[in-house]
C-alpha positions in Angstrom: 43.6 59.3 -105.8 46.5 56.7 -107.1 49.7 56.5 -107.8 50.6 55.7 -111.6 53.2 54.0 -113.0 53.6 54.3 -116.9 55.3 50.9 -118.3 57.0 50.2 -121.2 55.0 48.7 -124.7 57.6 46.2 -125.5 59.3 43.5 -124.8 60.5 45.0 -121.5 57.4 45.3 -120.4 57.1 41.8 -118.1 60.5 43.2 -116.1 59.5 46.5 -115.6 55.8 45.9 -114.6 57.6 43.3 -112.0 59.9 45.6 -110.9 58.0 48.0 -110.1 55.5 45.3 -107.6 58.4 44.2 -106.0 59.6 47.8 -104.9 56.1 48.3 -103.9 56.2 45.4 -101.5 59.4 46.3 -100.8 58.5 49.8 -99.6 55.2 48.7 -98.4 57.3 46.4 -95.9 59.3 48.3 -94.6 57.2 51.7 -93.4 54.2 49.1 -92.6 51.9 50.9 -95.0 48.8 48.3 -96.5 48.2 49.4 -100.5 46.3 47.9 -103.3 47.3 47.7 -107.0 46.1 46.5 -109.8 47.8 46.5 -113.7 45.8 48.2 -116.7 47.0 47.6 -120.2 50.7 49.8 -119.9 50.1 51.2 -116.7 49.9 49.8 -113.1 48.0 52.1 -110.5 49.2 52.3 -106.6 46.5 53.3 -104.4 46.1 53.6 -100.0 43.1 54.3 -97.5 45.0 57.3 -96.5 45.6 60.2 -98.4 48.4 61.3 -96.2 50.1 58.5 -97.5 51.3 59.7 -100.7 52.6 62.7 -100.2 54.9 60.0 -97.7 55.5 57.9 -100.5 56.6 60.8 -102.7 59.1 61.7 -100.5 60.5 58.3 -99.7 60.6 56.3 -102.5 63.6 55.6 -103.7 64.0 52.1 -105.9 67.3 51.6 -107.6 67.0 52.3 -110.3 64.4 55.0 -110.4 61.3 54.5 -111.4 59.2 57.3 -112.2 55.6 57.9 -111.6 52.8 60.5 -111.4 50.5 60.8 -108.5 46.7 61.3 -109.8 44.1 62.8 -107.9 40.7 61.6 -109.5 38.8 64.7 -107.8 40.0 67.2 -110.8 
């Protein structure tokens, strides 16, 4: 299971993809949650030891401005 963030193909693409690390840190921080991440081509994937921890992140995470993402589960 991971968290997916789809990034823009353009010339954007450098802020967003930084954007969205530092919010993870960010969050990561402040509810004392350890994560790994890694960057594929346009997407960057969000992933924790506990499962229970993304229905948390779901609920709490609130970067300004949004940035949306799609929680996968890799069992279906």
């Amino acid at each position: 299971m991971y968290i997916e963030f789809a990034l823009p193909q353009d010339e954007s693409y450098t802020y967003y993809v930084t954007t969205v690390k530092l919010n993870i840190i960010d969050w990561s921080s402040q509810h004392h949650i350890p994560y790994t991440q890694k960057t594929v081509k346009y997407t960057h994937r969000l992933a924790f030891d506990d499962e229970r921890n993304y229905s948390f992140f779901a609920m709490t995470w609130q970067p300004q401005p949004p940035i949306p993402f799609k929680i996968i589960d890799k069992k279906s």
